[in-house]
N, C-alpha and C positions, 0 to 999 in steps of 0.2 A: 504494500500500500504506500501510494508517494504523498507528499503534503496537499493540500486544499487548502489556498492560501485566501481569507475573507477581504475583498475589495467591494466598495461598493459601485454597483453598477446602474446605468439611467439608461430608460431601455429608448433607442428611438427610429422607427422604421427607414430603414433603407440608407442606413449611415453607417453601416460593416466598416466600410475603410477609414474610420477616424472614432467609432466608437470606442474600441480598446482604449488606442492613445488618451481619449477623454478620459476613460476609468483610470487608466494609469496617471494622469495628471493632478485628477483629484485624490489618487492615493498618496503617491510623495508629496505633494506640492500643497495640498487643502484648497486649491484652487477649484471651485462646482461649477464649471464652465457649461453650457449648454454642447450637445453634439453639432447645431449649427454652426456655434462660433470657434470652435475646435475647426469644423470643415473649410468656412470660410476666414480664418487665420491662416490655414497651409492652401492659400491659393487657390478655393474653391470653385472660383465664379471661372474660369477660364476653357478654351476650346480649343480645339485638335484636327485638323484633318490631316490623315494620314493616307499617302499614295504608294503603296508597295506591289507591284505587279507582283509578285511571288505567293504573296499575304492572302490571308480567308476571309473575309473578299479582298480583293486587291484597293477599297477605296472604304476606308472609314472613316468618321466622324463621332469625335466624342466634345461632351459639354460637360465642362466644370473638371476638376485637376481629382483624380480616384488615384490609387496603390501608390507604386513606389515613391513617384516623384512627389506627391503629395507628404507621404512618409517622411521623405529623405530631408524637404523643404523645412516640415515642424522640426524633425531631429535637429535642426539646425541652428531655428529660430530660437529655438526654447536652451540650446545648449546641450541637448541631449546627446549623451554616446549612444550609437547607431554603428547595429551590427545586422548585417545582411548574409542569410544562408539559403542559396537555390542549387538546383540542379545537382544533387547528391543525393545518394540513395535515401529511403525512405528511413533506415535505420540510423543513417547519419543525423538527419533532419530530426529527425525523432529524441536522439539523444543530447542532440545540443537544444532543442526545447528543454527536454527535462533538467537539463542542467541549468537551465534562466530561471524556471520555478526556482529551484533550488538556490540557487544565488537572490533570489528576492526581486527578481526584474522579468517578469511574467513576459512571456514573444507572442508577440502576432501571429498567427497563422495562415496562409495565404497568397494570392488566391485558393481557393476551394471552390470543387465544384458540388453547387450546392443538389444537384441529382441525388447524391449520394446519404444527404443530410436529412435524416427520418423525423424529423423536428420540423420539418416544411413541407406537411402534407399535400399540397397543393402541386407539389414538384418534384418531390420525391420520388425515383424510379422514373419519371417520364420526363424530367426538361434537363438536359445539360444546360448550367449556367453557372463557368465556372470565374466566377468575378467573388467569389464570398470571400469575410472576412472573419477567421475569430478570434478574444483573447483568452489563450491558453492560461488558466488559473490551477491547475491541478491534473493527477492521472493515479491512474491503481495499472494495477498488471492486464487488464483488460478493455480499458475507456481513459478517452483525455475528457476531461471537465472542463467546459468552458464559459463565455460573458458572449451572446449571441445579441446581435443588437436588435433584434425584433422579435426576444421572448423576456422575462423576469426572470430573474434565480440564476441558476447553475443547469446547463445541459450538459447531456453526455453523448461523445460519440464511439461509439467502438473502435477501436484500434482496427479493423479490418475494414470499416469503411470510411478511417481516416486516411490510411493507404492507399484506396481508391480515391476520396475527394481530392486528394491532399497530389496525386499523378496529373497533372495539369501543364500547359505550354502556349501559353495564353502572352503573346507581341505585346511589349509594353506595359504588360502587368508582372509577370514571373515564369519561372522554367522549375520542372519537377521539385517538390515539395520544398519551397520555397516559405520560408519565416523572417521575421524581422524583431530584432531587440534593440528596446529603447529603454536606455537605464537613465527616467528625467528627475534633472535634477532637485530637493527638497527647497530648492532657494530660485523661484525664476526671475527674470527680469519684471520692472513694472507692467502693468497691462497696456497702461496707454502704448507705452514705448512699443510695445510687440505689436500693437494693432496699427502705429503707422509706419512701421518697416514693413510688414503684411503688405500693406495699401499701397504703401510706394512700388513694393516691388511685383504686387497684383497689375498696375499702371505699367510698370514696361514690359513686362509682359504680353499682355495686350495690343499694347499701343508699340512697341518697338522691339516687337523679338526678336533673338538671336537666329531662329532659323523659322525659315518661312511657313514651315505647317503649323504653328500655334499662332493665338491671339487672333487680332484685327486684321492684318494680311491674311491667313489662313481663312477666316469667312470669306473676306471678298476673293478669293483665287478657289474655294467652292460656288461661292455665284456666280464667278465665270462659266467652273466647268461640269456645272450637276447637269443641266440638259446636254451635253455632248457627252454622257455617257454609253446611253445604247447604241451608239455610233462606234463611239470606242470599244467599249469593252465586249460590245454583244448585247441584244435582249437578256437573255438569262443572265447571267454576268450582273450585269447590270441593277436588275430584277434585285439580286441579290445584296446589292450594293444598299440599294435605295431601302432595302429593307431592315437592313443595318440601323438606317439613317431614320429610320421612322420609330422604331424601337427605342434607340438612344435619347430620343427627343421625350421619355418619359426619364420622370428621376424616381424610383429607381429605373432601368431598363423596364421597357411593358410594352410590346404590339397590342395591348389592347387599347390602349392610350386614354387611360384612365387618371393620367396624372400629365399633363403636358405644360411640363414647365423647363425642359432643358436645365434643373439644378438650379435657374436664376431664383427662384423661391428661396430656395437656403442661401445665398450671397446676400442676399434681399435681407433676411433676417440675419445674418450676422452685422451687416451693415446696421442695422436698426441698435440692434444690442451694442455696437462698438459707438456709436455716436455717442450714447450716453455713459460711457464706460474713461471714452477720451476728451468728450466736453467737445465733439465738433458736429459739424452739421452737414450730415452726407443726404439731404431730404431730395436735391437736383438730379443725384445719381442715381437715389433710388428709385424717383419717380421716371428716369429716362431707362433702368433697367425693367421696372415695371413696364412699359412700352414694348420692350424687346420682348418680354414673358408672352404680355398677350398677342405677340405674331406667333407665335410657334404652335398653337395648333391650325394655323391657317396653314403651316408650311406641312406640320402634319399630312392635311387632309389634301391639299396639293400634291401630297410623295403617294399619298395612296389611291389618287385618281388620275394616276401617270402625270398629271402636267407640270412637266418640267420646267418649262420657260415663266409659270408665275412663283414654282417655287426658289428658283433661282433669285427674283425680285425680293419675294419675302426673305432669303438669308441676304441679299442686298442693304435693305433696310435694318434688318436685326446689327448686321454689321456699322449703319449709319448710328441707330442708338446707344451701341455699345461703345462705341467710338467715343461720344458726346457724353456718357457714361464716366470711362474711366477716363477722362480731359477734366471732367468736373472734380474728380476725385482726385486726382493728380496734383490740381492746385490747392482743393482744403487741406491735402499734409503734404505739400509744398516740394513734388518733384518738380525743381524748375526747368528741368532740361528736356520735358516732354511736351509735345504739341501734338495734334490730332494728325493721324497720319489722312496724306491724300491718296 
């Protein structure tokens, strides 16, 4: 029997990727952060398209910053040491968890493919979706115990279909059993101070990335190229692209699109929680992010009745508010070396 270490856990749907972190935070640190402002402190609000002719599908889009680099960004911020184990056998993966329990610095585990995960009846046995997140709190000789961010308590998974969820090779998230330790530290920086280094560095991002598949270039170089896809890549191909791109425009992921907000909802509400937290007044960006939010079920329902040419316009615009977004934001905490790109 190994230990079962008591954290407390705030449970909040569809936040896998920074719920740990939150529990881990308010464990060392007494900091009771919300799982929003955890999300959108590591860079939430932000987008992706990714062009890899090799890749499943060769053309994806992602909104808001999920796994590593999200990870890598708070381990940073916060001062955290940040320990990364992927693509090693399951027994390696395995024993270097147990040993973070044991050292007192609980690991991440993930992605997971939540198929696997008998705790989400819904999905269980019938949908691979291996984007899950958990924090590893405990194990006995036959179940890891974990902090699941869309149930209360302690769940358990079997060791034999932690091996399965846990075999995963998912671009940009992680390669076979794959965890991450973050030992944060009991003393963090002030809040304000961390909420506008976030801000600033959420702003170039966006607004002047390093390379051209994220941010505000990256929308507008998909509203160039979303309708010359079935040209390019093929009908099916294609089909499969766009279907991507319909999915992801729910946060969490959902083809039924029961939630379509593209993530800006939770940026939305960290910004709200950080204004009164650093005494500034982010009300311009949020009401120009609100703006963007409510295009994206128009762009939705555009992806899912093929026409491409108006939904190209809608990520056109979504790109114009976001723009005007973080330019607003830029200046309340005073990156002065940004201007809105043209």
């Amino acid at each position: 029997m190994g230990p079962l270490l008591t954290i407390h856990h705030r449970r909040a749907h569809g936040m896998c990727p920074v719920n740990g972190i939150r529990d881990l935070v308010h464990w060392r640190s007494g900091q009771d952060w919300s799982n929003e402002f955890v999300h959108g402190l590591g860079q939430g609000g932000g987008f992706a398209y990714l062009r890899f002719n090799l890749a499943d599908p060769p053309r994806q889009v992602y909104w808001g910053i999920a796994g590593p680099r999200q990870h890598e960004y708070l381990a940073k911020l916060l001062g955290a040491d940040y320990t990364v184990v992927e693509n090693r056998s399951f027994q390696f993966s395995w024993n270097k968890a147990r040993q973070a329990v044991h050292a007192g610095t609980p690991p991440v585990l993930g992605p997971l493919d939540m198929f696997y995960l008998h705790f989400y009846e819904g999905i269980y046995q019938q949908r691979h979706i291996p984007i899950h997140y958990e924090l590893l709190v405990g194990y006995d000789d036959e179940n890891a115990h974990v902090h699941d961010t869309d149930k209360d308590g302690v769940q358990t998974i079997p060791l034999d279909a932690l091996q399965s969820a846990w075999d995963v090779n998912v671009p940009g998230l992680g390669k076979r059993n794959p965890l991450v330790v973050f030992d944060v530290p009991r003393s963090l920086p002030p809040t304000e101070a961390l909420i506008r280094e976030s801000i600033a560095d959420q702003c170039r991002m966006m607004l002047r990335p390093p390379v051209s598949m994220v941010g505000i270039p990256a929308m507008k170089k998909l509203a160039r190229e979303i309708a010359r896809w079935p040209e390019e890549l093929g009908e099916d191909t294609a089909a499969t692209c766009l279907r991507q791109v319909r999915e992801y425009l729910n946060s969490p992921p959902d083809l039924a699109g029961n939630h379509l907000t593209a993530g800006r909802d939770l940026y939305i509400r960290f910004l709200q929680e950080a204004q009164a937290m650093a005494g500034l007044d982010f009300s311009a960006a949020i009401s120009r992010l609100g703006e963007s939010m409510g295009i994206i079920p128009q762009l939705a329902e555009a992806i899912r009745q093929s026409r491409l040419e108006e939904a190209a316009a809608h990520v056109g615009r979504i790109a114009e508010e976001e723009a005007e977004a973080y330019t607003e934001l830029s200046g309340t905490v005073e990156v002065s070396e940004l201007a809105t790109p043209g």
